[in-house]
C-alpha positions in Angstrom: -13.5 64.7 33.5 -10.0 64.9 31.7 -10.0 60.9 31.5 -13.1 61.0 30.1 -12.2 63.4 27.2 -9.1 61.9 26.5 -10.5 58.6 26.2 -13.5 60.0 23.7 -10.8 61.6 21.7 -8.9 58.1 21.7 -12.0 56.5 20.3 -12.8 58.9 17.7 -9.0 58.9 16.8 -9.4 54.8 16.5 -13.0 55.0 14.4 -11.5 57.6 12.3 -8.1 55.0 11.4 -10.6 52.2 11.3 -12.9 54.4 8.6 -10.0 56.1 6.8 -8.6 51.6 5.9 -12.3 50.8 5.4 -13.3 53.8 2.7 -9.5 53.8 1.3 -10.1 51.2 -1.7 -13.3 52.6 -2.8 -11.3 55.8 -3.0 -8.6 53.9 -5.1 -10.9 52.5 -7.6 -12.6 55.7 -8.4 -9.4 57.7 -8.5 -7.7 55.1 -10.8 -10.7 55.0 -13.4 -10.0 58.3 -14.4 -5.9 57.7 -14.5 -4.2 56.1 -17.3 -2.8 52.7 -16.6 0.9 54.0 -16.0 -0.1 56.9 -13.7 -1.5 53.9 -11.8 1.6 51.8 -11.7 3.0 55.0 -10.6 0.8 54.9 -7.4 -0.7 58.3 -8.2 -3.3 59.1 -5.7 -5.3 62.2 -7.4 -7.9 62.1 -9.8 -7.2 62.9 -13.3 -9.0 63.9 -17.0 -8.8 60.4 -18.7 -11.9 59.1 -17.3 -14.3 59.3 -20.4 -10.8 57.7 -22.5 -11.2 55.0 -20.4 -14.9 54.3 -20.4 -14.9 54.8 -24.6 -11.7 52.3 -24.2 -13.9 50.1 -22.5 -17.0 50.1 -23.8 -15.0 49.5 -27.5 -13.3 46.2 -25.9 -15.9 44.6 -24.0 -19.9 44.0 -24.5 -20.3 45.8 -20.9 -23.9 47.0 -21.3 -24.9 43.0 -22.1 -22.4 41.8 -19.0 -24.3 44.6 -16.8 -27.8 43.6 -18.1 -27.4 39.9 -17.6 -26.0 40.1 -13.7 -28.9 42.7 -12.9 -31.9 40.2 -14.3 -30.0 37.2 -13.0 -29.1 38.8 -9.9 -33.1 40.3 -9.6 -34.9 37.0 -10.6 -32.6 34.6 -8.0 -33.1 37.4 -5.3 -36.8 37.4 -5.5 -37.0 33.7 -6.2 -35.1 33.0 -3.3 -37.0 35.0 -1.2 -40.3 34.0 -1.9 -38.9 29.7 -1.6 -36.9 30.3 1.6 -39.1 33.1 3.5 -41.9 30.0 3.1 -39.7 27.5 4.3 -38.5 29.7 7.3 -42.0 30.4 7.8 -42.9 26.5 7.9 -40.3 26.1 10.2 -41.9 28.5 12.1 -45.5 28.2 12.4 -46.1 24.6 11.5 -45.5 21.8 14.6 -43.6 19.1 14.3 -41.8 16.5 15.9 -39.0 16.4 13.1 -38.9 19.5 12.1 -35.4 20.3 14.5 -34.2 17.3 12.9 -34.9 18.8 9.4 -33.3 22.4 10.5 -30.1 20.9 11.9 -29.4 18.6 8.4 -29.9 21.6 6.3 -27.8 23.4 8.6 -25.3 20.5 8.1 -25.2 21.0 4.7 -23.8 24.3 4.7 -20.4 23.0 5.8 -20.8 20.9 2.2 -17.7 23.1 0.1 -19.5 24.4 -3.3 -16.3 22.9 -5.1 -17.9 19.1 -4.1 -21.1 19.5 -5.6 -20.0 22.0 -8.5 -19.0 18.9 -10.8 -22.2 16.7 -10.5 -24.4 19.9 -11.0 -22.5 21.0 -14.4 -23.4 17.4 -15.3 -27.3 17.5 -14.7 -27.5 21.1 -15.9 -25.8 19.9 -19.3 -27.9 17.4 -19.5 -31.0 19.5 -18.7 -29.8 21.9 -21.3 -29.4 24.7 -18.9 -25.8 25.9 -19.6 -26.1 29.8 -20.7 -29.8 30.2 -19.3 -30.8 32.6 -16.3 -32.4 29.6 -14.6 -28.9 28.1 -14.7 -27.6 30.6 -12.6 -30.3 30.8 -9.9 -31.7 27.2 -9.3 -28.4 26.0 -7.4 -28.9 29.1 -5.1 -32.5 29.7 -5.4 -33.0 27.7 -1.6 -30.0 28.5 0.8 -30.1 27.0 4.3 -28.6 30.3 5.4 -31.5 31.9 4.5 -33.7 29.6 5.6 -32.3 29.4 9.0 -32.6 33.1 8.9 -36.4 33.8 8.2 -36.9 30.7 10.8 -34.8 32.1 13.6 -36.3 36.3 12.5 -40.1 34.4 12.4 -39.7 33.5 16.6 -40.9 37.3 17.1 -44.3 36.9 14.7 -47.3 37.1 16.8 -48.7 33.5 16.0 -52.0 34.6 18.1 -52.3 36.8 14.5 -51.6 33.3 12.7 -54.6 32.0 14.7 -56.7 34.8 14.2 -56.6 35.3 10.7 -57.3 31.5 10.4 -60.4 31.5 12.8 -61.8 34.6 10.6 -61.4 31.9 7.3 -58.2 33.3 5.6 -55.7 30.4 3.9 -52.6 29.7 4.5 -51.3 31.8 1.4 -53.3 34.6 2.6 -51.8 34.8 5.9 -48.2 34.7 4.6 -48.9 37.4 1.6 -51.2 39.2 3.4 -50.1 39.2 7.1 -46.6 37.6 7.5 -44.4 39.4 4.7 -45.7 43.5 5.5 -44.5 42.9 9.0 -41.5 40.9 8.3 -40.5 43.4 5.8 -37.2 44.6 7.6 -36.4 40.7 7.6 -37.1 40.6 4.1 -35.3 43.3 2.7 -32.0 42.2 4.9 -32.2 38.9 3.0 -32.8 40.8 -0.2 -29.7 42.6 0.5 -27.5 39.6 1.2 -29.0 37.3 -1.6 -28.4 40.4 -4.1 -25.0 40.6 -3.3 -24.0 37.2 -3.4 -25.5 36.8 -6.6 -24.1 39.8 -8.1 -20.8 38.6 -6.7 -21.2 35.0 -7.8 -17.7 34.2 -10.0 -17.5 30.2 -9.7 -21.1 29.0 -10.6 -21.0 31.4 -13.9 -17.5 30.5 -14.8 -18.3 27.2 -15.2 -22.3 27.2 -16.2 -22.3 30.5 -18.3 -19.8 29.7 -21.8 -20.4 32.3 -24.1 -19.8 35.8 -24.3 -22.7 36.7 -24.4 -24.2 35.7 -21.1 -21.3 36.6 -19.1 -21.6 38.6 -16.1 -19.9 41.4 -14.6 -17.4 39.2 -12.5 -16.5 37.6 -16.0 -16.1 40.8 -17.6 -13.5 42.2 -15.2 -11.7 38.6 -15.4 -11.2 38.8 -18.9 -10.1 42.0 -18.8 -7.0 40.4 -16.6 -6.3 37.3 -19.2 -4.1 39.4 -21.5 -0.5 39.9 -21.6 -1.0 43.3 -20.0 -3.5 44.7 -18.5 -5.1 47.8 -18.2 -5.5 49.1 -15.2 -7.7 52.2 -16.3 -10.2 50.1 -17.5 -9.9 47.2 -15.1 -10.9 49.7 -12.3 -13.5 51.4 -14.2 -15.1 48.3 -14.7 -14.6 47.4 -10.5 -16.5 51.1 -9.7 -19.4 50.3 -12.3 -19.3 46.5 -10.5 -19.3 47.8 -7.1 -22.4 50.9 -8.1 -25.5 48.7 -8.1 -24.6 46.8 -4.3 -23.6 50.2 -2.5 -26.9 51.9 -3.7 -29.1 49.1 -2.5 -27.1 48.9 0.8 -27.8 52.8 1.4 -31.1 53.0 0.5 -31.9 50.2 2.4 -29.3 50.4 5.4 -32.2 51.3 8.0 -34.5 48.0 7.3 -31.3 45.6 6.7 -29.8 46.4 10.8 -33.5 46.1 11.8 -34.3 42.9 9.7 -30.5 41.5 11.0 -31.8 42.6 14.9 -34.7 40.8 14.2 -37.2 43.5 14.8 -41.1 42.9 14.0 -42.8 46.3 13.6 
């Protein structure tokens, strides 16, 4: 009984360390948006008053409501875009038989080992030439069909009931009507895990807009909180206030949707 209690106390003691390392930066950044730049040199640890200085500092250097706006709609159009290409594909994959269809799966699968840095040079060249340099549809069409996510909805799609598949097509419903109408309300935890992980890579993105998005105007938060690091000095006030208001939008959608993304990654089918 004693080995057992001492051994429950050492795992709590452990999870507590391991929790205390994991929440420690979020607690930086929000402490150091309310200190002044030198108290955060300084390495002080406590909050302070200087938090609306440094958002009225901010919002007077940088165009952050038009950087916030423009990764929010590009973020929300590639996520559902995405979803709605590679949820069919997986889908496909899924239902649809095929003698090549493995062959299909394992090239796209190939393809992820394919570096972003190879391709990045050839697609700035088609996109200029397309005249999509500064548009939202330059940001999302080189991520709009992943074969991460593909592989995904194919691999969550092995627990749908196909005898519903048959069912629904015996009783005269299409194809479309099956996956709006059947498929995507009982796939829902698998969709809103992908919605998840496509949102926050998106929101995240920093290569693709740094080269495709050129004016100020369509930057992105990731640009924003670069720029404010290309000075001589930087501000470190501001730079972290500008990490906190980043960070926001991804921690609310993991929280309020933490239930349906470990279901959707377990691959549960209600």
């Amino acid at each position: 009984m004693k080995q057992r209690t001492v051994s429950s106390i050492g795992k709590y003691v452990f999870l507590s360390i391991v929790c205390l390392f994991s929440v420690f930066p979020f607690y930086f950044i929000i402490v150091a948006s309310t200190n002044l730049s030198v108290d955060i040199i300084k390495g002080r640890m406590f909050f302070g008053n200087h938090l609306f200085e440094n958002i009225k500092t901010l919002v007077s250097t940088v165009k952050l409501g038009n950087a916030f706006w423009n990764s929010l709609r590009n973020s929300i159009v590639g996520t559902i875009a995405s979803l709605f290409v590679c949820s069919l594909a997986g889908y496909g994959f899924q239902i649809y038989r095929d003698k090549g269809k493995n062959t299909l799966m394992g090239l796209l699968l190939l393809s992820m080992m394919v570096p972003f840095a190879a391709i990045m040079v050839p697609l700035f060249r088609m996109f200029s030439q397309a005249r999509l340099l500064d548009t939202t549809a330059g940001f999302i069409l080189p991520t709009i069909s992943t074969a991460f996510l593909i592989f995904f909805f194919r691999q969550s799609s092995e627990s749908f009931p196909l005898e519903t598949v048959h069912a629904a097509r015996v009783d005269g419903l299409g194809e479309f009507g099956i996956f709006f109408r059947i498929y995507v309300p009982i796939m829902a935890p698998t969709f809103a895990a992908a919605a998840i992980v496509t949102f926050m890579a998106a929101w995240n993105n920093y290569l693709w807009p740094l080269v495709i998005m050129q004016s100020q105007e369509s930057q992105t938060m990731p640009l924003l909180i670069t720029g404010l690091t290309a000075g001589y000095t930087t501000d470190y006030g501001i730079l972290m206030l500008s990490v906190t208001i980043t960070t926001l939008p991804t921690l609310i959608l993991f929280f309020t949707q933490q239930k349906r993304f470990v279901e959707g990654v377990l691959g549960s089918v209600k």
